[in-house]
PQR file with spaces between the fields and no chain letter, atoms N, CA, C, O and H, PARSE charges and radii, in Angstrom:
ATOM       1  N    UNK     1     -28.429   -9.895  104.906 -0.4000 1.5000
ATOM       2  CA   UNK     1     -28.087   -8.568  104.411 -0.0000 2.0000
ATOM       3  C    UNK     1     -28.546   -8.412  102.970  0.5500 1.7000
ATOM       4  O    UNK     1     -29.262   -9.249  102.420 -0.5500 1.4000
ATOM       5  N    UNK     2     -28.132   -7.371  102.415 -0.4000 1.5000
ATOM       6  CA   UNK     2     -28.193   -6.856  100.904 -0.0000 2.0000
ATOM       7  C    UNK     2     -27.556   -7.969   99.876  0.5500 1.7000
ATOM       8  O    UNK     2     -26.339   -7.988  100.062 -0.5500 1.4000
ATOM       9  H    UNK     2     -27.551   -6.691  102.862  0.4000 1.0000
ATOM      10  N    UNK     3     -27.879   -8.741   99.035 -0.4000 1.5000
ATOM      11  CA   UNK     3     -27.358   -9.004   98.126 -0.0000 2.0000
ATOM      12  C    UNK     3     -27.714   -8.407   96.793  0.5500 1.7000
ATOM      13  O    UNK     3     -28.680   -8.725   96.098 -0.5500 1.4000
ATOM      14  H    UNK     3     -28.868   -8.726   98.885  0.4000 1.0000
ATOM      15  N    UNK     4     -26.349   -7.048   96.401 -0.4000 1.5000
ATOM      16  CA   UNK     4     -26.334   -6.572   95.303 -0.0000 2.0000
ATOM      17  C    UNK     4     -25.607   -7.262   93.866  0.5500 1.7000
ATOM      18  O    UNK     4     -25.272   -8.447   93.890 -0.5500 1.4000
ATOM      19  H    UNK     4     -25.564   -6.790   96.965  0.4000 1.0000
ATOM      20  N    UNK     5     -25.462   -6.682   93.012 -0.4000 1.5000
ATOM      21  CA   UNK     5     -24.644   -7.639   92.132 -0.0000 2.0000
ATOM      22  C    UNK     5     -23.480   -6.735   91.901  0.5500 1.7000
ATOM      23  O    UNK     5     -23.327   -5.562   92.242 -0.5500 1.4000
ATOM      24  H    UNK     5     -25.734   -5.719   92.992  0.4000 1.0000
ATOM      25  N    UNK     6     -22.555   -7.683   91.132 -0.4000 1.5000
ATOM      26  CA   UNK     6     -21.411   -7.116   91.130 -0.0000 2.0000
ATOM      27  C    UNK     6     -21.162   -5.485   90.606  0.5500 1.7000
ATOM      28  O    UNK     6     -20.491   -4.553   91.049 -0.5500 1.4000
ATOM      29  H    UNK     6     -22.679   -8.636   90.855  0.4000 1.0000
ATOM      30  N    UNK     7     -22.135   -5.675   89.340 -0.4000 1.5000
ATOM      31  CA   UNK     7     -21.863   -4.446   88.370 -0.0000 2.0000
ATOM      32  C    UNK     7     -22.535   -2.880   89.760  0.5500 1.7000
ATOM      33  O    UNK     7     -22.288   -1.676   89.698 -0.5500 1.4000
ATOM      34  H    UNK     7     -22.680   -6.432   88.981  0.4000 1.0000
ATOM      35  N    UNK     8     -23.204   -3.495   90.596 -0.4000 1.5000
ATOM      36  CA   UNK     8     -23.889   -2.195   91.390 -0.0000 2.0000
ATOM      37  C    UNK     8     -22.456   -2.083   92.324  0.5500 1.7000
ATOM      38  O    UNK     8     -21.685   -1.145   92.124 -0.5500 1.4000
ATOM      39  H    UNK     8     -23.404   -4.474   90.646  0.4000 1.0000
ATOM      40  N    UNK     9     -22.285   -2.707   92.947 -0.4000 1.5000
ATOM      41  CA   UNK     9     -21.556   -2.642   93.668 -0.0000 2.0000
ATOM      42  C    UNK     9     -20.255   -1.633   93.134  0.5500 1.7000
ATOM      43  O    UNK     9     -19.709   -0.685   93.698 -0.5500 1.4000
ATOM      44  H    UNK     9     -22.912   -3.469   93.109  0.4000 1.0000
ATOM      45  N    UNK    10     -20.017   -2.254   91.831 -0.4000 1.5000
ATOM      46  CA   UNK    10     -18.882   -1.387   91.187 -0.0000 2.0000
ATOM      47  C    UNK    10     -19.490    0.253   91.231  0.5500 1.7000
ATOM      48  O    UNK    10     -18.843    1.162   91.751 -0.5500 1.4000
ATOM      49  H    UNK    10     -20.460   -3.025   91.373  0.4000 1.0000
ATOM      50  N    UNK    11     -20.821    0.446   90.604 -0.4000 1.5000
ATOM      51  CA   UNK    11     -21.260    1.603   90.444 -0.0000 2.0000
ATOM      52  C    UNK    11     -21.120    2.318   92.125  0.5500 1.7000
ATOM      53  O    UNK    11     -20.679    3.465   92.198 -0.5500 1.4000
ATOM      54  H    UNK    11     -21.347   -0.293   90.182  0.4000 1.0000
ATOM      55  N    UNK    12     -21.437    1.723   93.169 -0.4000 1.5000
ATOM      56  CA   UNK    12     -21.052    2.370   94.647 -0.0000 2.0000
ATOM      57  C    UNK    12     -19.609    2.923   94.464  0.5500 1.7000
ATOM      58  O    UNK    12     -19.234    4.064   94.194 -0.5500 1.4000
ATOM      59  H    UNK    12     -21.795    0.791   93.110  0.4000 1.0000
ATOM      60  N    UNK    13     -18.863    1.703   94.706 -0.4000 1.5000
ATOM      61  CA   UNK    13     -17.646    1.705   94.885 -0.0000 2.0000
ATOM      62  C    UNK    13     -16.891    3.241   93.817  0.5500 1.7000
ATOM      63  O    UNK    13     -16.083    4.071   94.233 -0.5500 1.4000
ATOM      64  H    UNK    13     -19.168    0.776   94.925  0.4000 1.0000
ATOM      65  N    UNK    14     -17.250    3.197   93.007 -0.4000 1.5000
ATOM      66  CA   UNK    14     -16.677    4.509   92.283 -0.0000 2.0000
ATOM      67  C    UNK    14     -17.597    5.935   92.376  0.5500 1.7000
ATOM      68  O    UNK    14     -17.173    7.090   92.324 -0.5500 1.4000
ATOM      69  H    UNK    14     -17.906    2.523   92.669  0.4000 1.0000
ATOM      70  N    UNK    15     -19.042    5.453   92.537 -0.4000 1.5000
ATOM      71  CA   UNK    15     -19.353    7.139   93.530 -0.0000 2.0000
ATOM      72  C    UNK    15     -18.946    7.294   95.148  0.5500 1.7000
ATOM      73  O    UNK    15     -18.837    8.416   95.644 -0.5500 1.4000
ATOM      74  H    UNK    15     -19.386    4.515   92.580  0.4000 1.0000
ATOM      75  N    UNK    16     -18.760    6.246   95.818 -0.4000 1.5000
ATOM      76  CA   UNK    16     -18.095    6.514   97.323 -0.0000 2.0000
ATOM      77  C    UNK    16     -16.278    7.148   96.758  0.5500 1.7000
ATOM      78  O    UNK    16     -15.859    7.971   97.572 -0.5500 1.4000
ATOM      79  H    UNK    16     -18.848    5.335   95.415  0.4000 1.0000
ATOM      80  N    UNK    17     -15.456    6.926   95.791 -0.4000 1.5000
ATOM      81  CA   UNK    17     -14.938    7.108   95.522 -0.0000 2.0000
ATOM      82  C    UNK    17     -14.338    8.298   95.203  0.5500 1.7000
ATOM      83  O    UNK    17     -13.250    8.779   95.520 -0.5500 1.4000
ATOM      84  H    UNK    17     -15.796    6.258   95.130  0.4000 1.0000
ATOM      85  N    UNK    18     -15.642    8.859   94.215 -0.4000 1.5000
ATOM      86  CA   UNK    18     -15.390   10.346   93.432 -0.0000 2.0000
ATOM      87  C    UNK    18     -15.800   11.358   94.678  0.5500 1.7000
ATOM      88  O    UNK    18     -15.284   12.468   94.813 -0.5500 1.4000
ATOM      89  H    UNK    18     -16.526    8.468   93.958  0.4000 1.0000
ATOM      90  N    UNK    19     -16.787   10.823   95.554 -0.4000 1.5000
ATOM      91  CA   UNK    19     -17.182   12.163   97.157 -0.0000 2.0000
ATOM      92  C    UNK    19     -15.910   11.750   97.989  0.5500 1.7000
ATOM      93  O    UNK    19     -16.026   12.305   99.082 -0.5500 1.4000
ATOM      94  H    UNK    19     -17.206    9.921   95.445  0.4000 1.0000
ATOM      95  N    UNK    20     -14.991   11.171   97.954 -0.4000 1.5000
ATOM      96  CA   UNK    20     -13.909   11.278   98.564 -0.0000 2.0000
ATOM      97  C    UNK    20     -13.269   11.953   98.160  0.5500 1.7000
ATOM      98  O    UNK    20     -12.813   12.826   98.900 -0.5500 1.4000
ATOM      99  H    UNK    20     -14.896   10.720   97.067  0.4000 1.0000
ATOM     100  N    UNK    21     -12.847   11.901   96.598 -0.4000 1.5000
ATOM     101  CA   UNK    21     -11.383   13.085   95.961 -0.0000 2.0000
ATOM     102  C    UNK    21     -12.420   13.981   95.975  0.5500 1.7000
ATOM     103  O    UNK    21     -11.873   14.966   96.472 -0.5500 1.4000
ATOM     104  H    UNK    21     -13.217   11.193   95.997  0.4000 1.0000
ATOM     105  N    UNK    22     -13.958   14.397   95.680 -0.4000 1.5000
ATOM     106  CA   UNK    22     -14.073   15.676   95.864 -0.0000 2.0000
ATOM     107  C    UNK    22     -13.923   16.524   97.335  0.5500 1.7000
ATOM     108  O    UNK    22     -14.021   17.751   97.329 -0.5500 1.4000
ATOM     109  H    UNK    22     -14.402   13.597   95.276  0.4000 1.0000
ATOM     110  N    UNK    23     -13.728   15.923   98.341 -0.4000 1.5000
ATOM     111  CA   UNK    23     -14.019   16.018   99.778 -0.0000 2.0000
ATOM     112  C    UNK    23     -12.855   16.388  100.080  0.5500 1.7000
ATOM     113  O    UNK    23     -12.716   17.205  100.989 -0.5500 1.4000
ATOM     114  H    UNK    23     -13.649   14.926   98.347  0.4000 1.0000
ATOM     115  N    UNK    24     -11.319   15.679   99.125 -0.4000 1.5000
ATOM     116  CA   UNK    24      -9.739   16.146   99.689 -0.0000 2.0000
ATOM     117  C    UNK    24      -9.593   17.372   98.722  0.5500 1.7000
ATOM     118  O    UNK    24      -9.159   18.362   99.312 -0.5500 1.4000
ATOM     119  H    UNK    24     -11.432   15.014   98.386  0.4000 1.0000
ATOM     120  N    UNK    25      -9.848   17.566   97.357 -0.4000 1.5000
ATOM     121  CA   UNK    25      -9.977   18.296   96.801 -0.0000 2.0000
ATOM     122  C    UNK    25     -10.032   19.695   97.394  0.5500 1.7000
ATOM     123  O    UNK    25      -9.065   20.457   97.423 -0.5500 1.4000
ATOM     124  H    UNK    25     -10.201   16.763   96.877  0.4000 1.0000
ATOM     125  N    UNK    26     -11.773   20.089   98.070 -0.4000 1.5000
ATOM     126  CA   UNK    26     -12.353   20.765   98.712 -0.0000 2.0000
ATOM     127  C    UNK    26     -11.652   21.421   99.721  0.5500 1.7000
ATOM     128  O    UNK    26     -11.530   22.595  100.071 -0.5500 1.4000
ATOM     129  H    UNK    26     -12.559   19.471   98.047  0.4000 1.0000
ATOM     130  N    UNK    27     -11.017   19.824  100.272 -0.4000 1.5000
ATOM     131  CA   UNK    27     -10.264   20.571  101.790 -0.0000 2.0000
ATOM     132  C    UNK    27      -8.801   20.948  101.416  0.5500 1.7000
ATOM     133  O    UNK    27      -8.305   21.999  101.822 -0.5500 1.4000
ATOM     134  H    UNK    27     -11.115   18.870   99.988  0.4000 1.0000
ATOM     135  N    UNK    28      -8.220   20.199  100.748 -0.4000 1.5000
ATOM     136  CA   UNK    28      -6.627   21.189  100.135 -0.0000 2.0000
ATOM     137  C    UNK    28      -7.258   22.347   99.529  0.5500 1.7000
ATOM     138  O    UNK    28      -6.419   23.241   99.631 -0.5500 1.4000
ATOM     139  H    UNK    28      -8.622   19.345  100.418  0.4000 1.0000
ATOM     140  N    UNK    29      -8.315   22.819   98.939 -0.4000 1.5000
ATOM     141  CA   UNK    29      -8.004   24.326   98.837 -0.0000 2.0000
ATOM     142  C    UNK    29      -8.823   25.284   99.617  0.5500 1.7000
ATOM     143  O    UNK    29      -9.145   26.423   99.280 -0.5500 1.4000
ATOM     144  H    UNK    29      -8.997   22.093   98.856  0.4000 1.0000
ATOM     145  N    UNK    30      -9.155   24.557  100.875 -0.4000 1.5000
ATOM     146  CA   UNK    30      -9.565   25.274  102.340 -0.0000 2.0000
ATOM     147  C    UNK    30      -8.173   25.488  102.828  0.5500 1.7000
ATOM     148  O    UNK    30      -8.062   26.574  103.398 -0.5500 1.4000
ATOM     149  H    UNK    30      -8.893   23.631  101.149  0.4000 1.0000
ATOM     150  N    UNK    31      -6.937   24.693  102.772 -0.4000 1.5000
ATOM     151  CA   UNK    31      -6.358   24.463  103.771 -0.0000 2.0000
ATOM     152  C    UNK    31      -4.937   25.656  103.332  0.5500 1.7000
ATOM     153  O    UNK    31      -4.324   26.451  104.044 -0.5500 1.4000
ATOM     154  H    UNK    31      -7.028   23.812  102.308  0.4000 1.0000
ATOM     155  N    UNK    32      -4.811   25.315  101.863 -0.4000 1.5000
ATOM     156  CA   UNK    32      -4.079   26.469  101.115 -0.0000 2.0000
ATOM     157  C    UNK    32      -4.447   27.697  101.371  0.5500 1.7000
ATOM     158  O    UNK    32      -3.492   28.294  101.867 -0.5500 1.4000
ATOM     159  H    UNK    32      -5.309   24.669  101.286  0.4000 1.0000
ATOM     160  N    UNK    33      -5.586   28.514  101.251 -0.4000 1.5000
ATOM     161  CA   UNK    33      -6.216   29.500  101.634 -0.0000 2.0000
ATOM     162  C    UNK    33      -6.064   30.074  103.367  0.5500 1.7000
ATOM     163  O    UNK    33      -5.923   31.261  103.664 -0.5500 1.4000
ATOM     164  H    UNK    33      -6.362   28.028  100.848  0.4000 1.0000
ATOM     165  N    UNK    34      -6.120   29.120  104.204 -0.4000 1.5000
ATOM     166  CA   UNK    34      -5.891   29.200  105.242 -0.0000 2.0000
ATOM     167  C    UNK    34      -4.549   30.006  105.406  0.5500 1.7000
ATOM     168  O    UNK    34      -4.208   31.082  105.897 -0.5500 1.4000
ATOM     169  H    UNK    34      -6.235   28.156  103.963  0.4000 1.0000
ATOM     170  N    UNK    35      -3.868   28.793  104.653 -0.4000 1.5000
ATOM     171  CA   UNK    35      -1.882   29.131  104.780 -0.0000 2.0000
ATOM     172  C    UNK    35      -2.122   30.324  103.817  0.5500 1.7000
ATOM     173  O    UNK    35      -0.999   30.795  103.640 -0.5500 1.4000
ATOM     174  H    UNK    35      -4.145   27.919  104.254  0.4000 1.0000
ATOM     175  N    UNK    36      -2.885   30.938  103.215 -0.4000 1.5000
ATOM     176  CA   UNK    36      -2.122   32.251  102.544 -0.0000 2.0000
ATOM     177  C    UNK    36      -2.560   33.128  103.175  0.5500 1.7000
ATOM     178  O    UNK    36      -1.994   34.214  103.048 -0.5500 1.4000
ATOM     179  H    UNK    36      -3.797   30.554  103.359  0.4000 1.0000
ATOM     180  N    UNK    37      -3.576   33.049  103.981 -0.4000 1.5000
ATOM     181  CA   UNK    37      -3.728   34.580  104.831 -0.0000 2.0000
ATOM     182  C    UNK    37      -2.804   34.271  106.105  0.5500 1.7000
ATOM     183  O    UNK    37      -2.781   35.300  106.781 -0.5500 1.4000
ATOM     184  H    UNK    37      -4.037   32.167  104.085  0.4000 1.0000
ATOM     185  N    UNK    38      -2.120   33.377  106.633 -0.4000 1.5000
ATOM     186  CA   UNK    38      -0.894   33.437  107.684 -0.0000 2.0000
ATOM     187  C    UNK    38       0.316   34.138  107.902  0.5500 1.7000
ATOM     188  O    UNK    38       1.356   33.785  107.347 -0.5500 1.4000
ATOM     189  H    UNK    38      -2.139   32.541  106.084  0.4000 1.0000
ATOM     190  N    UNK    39       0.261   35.029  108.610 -0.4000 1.5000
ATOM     191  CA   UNK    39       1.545   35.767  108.875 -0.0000 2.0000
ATOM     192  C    UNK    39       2.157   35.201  109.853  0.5500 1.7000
ATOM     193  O    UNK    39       1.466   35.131  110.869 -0.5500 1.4000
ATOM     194  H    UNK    39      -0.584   35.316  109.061  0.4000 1.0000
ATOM     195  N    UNK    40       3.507   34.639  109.955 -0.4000 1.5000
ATOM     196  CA   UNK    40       4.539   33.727  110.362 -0.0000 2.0000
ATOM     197  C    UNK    40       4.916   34.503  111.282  0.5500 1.7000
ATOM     198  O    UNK    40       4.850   34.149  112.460 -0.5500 1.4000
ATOM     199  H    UNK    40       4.068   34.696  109.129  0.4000 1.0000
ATOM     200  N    UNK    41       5.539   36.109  110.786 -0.4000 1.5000
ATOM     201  CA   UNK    41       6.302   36.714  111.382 -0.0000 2.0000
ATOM     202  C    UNK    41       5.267   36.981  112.864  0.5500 1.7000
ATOM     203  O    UNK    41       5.764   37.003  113.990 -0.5500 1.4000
ATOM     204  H    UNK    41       5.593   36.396  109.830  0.4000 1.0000
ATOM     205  N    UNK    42       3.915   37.153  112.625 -0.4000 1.5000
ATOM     206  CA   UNK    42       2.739   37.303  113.444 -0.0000 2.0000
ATOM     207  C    UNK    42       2.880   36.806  114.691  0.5500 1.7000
ATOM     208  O    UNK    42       2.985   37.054  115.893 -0.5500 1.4000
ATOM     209  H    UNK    42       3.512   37.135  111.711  0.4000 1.0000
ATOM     210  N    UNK    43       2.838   36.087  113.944 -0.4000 1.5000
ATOM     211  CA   UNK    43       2.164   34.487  114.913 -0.0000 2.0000
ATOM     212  C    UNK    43       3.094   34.430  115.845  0.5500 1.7000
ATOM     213  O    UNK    43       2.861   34.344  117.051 -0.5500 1.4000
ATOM     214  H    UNK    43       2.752   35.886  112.968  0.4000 1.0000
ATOM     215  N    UNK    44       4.283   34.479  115.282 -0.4000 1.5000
ATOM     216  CA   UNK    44       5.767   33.871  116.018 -0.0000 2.0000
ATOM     217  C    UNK    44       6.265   34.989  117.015  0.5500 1.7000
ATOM     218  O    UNK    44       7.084   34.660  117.873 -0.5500 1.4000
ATOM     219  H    UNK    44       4.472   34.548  114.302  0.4000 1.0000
ATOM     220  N    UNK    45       5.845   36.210  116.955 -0.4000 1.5000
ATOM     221  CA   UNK    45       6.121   37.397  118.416 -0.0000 2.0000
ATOM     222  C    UNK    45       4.949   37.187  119.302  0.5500 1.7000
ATOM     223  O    UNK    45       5.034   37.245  120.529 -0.5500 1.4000
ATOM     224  H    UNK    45       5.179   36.478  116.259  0.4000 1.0000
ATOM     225  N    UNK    46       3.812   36.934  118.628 -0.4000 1.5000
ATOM     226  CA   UNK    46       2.621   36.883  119.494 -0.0000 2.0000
ATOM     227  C    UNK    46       2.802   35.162  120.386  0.5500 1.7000
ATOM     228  O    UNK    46       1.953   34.647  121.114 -0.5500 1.4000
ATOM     229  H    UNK    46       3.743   36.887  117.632  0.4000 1.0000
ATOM     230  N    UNK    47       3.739   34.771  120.132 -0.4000 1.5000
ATOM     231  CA   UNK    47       3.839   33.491  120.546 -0.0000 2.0000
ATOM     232  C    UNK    47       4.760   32.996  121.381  0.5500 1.7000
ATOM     233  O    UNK    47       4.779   31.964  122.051 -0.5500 1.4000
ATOM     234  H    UNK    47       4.428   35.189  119.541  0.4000 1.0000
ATOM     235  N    UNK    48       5.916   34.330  121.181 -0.4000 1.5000
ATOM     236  CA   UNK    48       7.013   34.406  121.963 -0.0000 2.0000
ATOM     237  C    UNK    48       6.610   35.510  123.397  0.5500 1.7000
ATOM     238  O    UNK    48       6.817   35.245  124.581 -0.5500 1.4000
ATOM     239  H    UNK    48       5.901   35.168  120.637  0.4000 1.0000
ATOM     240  N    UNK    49       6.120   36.508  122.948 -0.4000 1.5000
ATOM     241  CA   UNK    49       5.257   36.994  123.911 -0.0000 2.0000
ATOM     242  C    UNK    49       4.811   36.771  125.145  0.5500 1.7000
ATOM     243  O    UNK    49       5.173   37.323  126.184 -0.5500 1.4000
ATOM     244  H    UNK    49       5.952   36.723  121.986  0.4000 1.0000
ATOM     245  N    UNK    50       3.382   35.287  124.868 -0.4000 1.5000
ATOM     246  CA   UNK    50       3.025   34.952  125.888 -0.0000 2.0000
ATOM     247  C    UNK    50       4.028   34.042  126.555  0.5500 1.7000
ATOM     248  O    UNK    50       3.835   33.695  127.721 -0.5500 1.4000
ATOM     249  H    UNK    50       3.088   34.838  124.024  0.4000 1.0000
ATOM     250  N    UNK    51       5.098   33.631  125.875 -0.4000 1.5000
ATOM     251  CA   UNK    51       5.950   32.261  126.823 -0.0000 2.0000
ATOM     252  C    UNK    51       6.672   33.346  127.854  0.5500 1.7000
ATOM     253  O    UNK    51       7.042   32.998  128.975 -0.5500 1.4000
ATOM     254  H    UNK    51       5.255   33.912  124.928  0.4000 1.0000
ATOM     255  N    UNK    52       6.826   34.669  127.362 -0.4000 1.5000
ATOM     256  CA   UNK    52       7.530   35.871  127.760 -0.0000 2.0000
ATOM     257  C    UNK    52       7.300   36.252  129.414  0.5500 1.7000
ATOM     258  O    UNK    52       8.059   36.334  130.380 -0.5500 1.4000
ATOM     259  H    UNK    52       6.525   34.951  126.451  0.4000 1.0000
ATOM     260  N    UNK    53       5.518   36.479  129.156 -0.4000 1.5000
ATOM     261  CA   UNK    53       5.188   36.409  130.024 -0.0000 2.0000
ATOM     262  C    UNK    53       4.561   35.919  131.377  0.5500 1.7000
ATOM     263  O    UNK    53       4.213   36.382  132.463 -0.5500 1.4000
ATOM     264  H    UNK    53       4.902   36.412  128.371  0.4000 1.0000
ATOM     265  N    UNK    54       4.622   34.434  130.540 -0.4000 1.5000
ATOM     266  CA   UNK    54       4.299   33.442  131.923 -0.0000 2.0000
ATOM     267  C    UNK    54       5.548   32.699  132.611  0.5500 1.7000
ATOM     268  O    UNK    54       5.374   31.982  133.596 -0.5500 1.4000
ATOM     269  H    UNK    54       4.904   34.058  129.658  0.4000 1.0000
């Protein structure tokens, strides 16, 4: 295989690092956004609804 040296390895290890928190980052404020256009009250007749009618 690859034999890198330590100091590279470190340099990986902390850019595989930083595209991870940017990647959760990214997706908590996909996921917030999501939850703020959600209407609860919505969801929850349209949901009672179909159990209503099957």
């Amino acid at each position: 295989m690859f034999q890198l040296s330590e100091q590279t390895q470190l340099i990986i290890l902390i850019i595989v690092l930083a595209i991870l928190f940017v990647l959760v980052i990214f997706n908590n404020k996909r996921n917030q956004a999501k939850k703020q256009k959600r209407n609860f009250r919505k969801g929850f007749y349209e949901k009672t609804k179909k159990h209503k009618n099957n």
